[in-house]
C-alpha positions in Angstrom: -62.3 -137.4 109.5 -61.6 -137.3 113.3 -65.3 -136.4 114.2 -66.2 -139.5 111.8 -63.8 -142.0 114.0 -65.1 -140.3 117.3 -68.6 -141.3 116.0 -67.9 -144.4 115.3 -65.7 -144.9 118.5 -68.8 -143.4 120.5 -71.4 -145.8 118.8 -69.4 -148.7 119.7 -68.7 -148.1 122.9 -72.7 -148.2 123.8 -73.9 -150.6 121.6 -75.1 -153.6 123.7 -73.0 -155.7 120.8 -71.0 -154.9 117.9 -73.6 -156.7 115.7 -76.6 -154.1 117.0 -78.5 -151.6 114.7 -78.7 -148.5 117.0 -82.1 -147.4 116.1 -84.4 -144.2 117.0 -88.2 -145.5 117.3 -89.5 -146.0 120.9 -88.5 -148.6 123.3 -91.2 -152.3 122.7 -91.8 -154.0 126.2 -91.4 -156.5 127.0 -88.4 -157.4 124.9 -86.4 -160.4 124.7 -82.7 -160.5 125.1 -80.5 -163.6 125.2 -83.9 -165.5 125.5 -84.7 -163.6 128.9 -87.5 -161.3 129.1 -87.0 -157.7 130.0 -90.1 -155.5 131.4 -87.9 -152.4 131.0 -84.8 -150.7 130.2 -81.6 -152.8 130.6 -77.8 -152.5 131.0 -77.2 -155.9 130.4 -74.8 -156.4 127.9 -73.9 -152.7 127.6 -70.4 -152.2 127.4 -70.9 -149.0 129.3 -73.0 -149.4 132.1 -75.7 -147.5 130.0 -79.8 -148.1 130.0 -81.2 -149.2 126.8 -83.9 -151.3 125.5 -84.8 -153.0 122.2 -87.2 -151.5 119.3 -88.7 -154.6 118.4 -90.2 -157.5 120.5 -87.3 -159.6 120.2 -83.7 -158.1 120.1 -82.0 -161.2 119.2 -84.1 -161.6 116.1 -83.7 -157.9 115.4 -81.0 -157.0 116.7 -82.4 -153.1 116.6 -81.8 -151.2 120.0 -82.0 -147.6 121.0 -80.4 -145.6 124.6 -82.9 -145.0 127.3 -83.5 -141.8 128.5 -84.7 -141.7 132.2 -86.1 -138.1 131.6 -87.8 -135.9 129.0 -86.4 -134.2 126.5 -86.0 -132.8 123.1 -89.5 -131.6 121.9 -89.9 -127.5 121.4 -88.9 -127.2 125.0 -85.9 -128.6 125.1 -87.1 -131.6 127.8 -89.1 -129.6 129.4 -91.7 -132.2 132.3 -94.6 -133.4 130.9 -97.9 -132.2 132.7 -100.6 -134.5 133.1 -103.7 -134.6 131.8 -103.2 -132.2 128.9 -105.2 -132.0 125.8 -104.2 -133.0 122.2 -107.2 -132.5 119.6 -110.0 -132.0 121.7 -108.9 -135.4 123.9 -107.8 -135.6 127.2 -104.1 -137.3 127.5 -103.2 -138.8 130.9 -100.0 -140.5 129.8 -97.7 -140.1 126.5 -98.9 -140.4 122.8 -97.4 -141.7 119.9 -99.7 -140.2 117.9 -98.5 -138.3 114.4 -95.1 -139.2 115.1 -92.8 -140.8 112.0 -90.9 -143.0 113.4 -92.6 -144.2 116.3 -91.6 -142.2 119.7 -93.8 -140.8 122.5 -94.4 -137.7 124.0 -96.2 -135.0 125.8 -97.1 -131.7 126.1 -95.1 -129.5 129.2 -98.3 -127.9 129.5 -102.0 -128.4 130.1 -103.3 -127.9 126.4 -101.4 -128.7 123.7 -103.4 -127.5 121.1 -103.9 -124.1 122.6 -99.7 -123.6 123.2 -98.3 -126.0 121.3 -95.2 -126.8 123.5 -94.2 -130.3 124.1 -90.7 -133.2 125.0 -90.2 -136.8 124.0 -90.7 -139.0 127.3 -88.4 -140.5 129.2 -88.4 -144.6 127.8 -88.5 -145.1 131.8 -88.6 -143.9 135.7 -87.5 -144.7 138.6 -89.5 -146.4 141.3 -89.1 -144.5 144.6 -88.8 -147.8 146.9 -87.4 -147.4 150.5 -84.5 -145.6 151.5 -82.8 -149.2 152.8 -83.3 -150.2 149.8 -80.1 -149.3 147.3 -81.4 -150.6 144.3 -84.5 -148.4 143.0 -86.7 -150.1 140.9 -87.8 -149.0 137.0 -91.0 -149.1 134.8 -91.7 -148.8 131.5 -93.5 -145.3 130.6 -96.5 -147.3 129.7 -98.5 -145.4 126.9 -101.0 -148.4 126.3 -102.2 -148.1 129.5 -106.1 -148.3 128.9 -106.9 -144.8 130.8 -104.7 -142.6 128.3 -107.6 -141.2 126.4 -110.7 -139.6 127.9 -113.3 -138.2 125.4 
């Protein structure tokens, strides 16, 4: 029972608000939040200073959100980087897929050719800009897998 209330505690403490369904697919930007529109991972609202980003266009509609991760990981490698271009059936990749992936989340191989080695990570749902070093705020983008280079037959 105490792991069940530490779950529970845990959940509620990084919800962006009470009412939220945490959910697992992959980040949707732009979203909107309190009618503002958000290019990339926020932590407005988070009760916890913690990125996230909603899994649907419109998080006040939905209400569905999921953590950011500002880094790979999971996959067979345990986070291993991804390493661009690598190749995933026959097709050159040059940013993360989505492709055969139930629910919908994006990643890469960590090496050069997926379908020879078969090792691969979940992206990172964003990155950090590197902007200048008077500049104390770093800026973040979206991991953009709809960019139109992505594919090269």
């Amino acid at each position: 029972m105490g792991s069940f209330s530490h779950l529970l505690i845990y959940l509620w403490l990084t919800m962006p608000f009470s009412a939220a369904f945490l959910d697992f697919s992959a980040c949707v930007f732009p979203f909107v939040y309190k009618n503002k529109t958000y290019p990339t991972c926020t932590k407005d609202g988070s009760r916890t200073d913690q990125l996230w980003c909603a899994t649907t266009s419109n998080y006040d509609k939905g209400h569905r959100w999921k953590p950011c991760y500002e880094k790979e990981h999971g996959g067979n490698t345990d986070g291993q980087p991804c390493v661009f271009p690598f190749v995933y059936k026959g097709r050159k990749f040059y940013t993360c897929t989505d492709e055969h992936v139930r629910p919908r989340m994006f990643w890469c191989a960590t090496t050069n050719n997926f379908d020879k080695d078969r090792k691969w990570s979940y992206c990172a749902d964003t990155i950090l800009i590197k902007k200048p070093s008077h500049d104390a705020n770093p800026e973040r983008t979206p991991c953009d897998p709809s960019a139109s280079n992505r594919i090269q037959m």
